[in-house]
C-alpha positions as CSV (number, residue, x, y, z in Angstrom):
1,X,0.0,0.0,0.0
2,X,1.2,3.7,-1.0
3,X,1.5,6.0,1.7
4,X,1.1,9.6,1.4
5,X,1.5,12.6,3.9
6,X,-1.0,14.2,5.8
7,X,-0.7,18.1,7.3
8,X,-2.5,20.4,9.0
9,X,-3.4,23.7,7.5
10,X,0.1,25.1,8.2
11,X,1.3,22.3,6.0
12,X,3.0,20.6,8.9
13,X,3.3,17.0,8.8
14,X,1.4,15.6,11.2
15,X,1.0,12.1,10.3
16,X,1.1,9.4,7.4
17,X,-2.0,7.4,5.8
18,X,-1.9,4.6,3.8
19,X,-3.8,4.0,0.5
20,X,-4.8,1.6,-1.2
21,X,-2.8,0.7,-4.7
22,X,-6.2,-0.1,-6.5
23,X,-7.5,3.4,-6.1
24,X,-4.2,5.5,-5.7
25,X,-1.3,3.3,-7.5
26,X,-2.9,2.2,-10.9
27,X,-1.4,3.0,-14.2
28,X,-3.8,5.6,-15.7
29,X,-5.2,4.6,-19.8
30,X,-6.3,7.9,-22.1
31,X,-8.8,5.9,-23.6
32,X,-10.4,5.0,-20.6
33,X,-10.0,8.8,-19.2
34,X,-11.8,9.7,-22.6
35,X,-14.6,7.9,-22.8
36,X,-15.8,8.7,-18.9
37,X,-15.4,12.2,-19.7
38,X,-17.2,12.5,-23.1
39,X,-20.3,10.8,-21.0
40,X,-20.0,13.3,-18.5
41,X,-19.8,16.3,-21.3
42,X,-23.1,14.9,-22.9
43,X,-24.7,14.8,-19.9
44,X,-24.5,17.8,-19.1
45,X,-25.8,18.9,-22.5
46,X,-28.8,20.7,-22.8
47,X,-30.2,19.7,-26.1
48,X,-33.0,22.4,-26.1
49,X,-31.7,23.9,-29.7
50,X,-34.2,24.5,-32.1
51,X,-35.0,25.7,-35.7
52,X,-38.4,26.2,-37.0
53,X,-38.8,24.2,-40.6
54,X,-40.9,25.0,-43.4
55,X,-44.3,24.4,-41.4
56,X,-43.4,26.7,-38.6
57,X,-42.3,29.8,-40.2
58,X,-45.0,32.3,-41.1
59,X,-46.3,32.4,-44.4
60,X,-47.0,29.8,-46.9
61,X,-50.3,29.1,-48.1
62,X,-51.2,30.7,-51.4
63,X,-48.7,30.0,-54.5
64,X,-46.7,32.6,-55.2
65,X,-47.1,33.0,-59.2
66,X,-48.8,31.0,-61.6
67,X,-46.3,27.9,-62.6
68,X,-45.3,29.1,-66.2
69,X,-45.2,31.8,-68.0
70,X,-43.7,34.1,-66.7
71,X,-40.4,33.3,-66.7
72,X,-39.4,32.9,-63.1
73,X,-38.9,29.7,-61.3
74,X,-41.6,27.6,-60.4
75,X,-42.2,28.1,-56.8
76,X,-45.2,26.8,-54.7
77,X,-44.8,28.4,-51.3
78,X,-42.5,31.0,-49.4
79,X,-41.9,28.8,-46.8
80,X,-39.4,26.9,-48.9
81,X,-35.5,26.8,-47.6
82,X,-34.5,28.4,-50.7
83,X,-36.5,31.6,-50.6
84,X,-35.6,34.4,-47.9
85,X,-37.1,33.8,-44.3
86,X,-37.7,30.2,-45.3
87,X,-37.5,27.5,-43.0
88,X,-34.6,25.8,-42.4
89,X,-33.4,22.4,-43.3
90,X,-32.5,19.4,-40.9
91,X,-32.2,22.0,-38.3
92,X,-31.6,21.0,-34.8
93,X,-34.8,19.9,-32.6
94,X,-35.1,19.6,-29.1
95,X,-33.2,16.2,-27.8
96,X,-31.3,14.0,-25.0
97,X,-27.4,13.5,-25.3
98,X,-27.8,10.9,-22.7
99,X,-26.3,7.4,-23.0
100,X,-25.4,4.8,-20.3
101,X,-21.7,3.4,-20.2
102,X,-20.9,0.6,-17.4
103,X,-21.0,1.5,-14.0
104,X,-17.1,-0.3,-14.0
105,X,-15.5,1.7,-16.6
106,X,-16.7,4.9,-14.3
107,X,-15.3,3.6,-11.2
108,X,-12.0,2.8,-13.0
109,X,-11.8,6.0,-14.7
110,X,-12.1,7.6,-11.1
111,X,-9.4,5.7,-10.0
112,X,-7.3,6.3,-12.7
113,X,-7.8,10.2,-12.3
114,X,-6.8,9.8,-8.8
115,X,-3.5,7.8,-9.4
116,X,-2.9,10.1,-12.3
117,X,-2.6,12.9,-9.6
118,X,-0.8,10.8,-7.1
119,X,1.7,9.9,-9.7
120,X,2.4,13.5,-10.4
121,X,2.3,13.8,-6.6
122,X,-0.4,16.8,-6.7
123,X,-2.6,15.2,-4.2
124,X,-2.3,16.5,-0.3
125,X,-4.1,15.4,2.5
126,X,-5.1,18.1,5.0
127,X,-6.2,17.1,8.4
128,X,-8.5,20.3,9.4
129,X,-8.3,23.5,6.6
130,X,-8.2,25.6,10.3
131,X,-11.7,27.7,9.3
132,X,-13.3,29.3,12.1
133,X,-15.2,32.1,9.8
134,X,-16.3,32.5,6.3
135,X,-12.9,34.5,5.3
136,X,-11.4,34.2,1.9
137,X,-8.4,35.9,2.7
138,X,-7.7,32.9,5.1
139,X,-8.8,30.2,2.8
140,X,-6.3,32.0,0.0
141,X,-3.5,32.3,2.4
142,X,-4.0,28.3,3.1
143,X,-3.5,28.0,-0.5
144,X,-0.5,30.2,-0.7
145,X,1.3,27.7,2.0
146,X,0.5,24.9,-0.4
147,X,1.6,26.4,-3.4
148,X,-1.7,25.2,-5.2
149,X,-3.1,26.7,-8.1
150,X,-6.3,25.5,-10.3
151,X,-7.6,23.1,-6.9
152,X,-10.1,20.6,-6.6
153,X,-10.5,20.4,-3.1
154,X,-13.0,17.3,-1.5
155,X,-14.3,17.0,2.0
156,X,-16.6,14.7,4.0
157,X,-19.6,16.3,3.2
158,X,-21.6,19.9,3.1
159,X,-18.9,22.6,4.3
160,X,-20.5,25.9,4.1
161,X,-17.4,27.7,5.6
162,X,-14.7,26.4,3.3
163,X,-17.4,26.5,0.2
164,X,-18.5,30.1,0.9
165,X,-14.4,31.1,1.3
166,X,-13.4,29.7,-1.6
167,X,-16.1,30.8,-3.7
168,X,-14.6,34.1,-4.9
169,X,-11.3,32.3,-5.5
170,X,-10.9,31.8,-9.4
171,X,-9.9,27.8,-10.3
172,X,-11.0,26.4,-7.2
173,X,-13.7,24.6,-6.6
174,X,-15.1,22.3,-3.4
175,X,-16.9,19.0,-4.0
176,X,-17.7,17.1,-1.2
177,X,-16.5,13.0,-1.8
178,X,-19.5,11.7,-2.7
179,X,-19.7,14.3,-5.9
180,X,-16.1,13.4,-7.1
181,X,-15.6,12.9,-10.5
182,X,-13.6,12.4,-13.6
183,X,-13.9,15.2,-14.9
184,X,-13.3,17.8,-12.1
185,X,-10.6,15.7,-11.4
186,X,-8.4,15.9,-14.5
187,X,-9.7,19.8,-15.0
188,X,-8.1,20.6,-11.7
189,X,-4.4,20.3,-12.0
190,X,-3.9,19.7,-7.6
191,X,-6.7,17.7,-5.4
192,X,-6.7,18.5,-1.7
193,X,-8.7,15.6,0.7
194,X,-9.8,16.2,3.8
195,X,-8.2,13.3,5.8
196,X,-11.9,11.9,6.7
197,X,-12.4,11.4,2.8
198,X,-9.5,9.0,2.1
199,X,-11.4,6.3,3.7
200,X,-14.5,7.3,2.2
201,X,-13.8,7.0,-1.2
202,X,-11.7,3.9,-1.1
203,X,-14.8,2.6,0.2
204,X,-17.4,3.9,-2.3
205,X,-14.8,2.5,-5.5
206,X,-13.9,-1.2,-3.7
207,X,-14.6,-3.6,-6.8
C-alpha cells in the first residue's frame, strides 16, 4: 500500500495514511479517461436547440405565381428553404445527449484520475483547513502555503465555511467525496482531501 503525507493547515506534517494501490497506485489509460469524460460532457448537455422548418415559419399558403409563364422559377410556397425567411433544413430539434456506459468503466476511470494525480504527486491530505469564519483571505493564504493553483478540493460532506471562502477564488472549486468525478478531477491540476475522505472514497470504489 502507498503512503502519502498528511498536514494540517500550516502544512506541517502531522502524520502518514496509507492508501490503497487499487484506487491511488494504478497505471492511468487515455482511452479510458476519454470515454468517462465524453459521458459526462453529454450529460451535461442541454439539447433544447431548435430551428423552426418549413411548417413553422410564417407564411405559406397561397402560391406565389402561376407555374409558367412568366419566366421565373416555379415556386409553390415562401416557406421553402431556398426563398428568404424560409424555413430551415434538418435544423436541430429539441433532444437527449444521454447514453449509459458501465457502472465499472466509471469507477476505474475515477481511479485512474486519482493515481494520475498521485503519480504527479499533486494530491495532499489536510487534516482540518483551520476555518473558524467565512474569510477568503484565510482560505487564500492556506492555499498560498500549499503552493496550489487551479484546486479541486474534497471533503466529508456539506462545508458551508470552506465553500462560501473559496467561492470568490478563481480555479477552485469544493466537492464534497460523494460528488467526485472524472472530470473535475483531471480539470483541476492539484486535489486537496480532507483526511476523513480518504477512507470514504476507497470505500465507495472497492470492486
Amino acid at each position: 500500500m502507498a503512503t502519502l503525507v498528511v498536514y494540517d493547515s500550516q502544512k506541517q506534517k502531522v502524520g502518514d495514511i496509507k492508501v490503497s494501490d487499487d484506487i491511488f497506485g494504478l497505471t492511468p489509460k487515455e482511452g479510458v479517461l476519454h470515454e468517462v469524460v465524453k459521458w459526462q460532457m453529454a450529460k451535461k448537455r442541454s439539447g433544447t436547440a431548435c430551428t423552426k422548418n418549413r411548417s413553422d415559419v410564417s407564411g405559406g399558403g397561397k402560391k406565389p405565381w402561376r407555374q409558367k409563364g412568366t419566366g421565373r422559377a416555379r415556386s409553390g410556397s415562401n416557406t421553402s428553404p431556398v426563398w428568404r425567411r424560409g424555413g430551415a433544413v434538418f435544423g436541430p430539434k429539441p433532444r437527449s445527449y444521454f447514453y449509459s456506459i458501465p457502472k465499472k468503466l466509471r469507477r476505474l476511470a475515477l481511479k485512474m484520475a486519482l493515481s494520475a494525480r498521485c503519480l504527479e504527486e499533486n494530491i495532499y491530505v489536510v487534516r482540518d483547513f483551520g476555518l473558524d469564519a467565512i474569510k477568503t483571505k484565510n482560505f487564500k493564504l492556506l492555499l498560498n502555503r500549499f503552493n496550489v493553483e487551479k484546486t479541486l478540493i474534497i471533503t466529508d460532506g456539506e462545508d458551508k465555511i470552506l465553500e462560501l471562502s473559496s467561492r470568490n477564488i478563481p480555479n477552485v472549486k469544493v466537492l464534497p467525496q460523494d460528488a467526485l468525478n472524472v472530470y473535475d478531477i483531471l480539470k483541476h491540476k492539484h486535489v486537496i482531501l480532507k483526511e476523513s475522505t480518504v477512507g470514504l472514497i476507497e470505500e465507495r470504489l472497492q470492486s
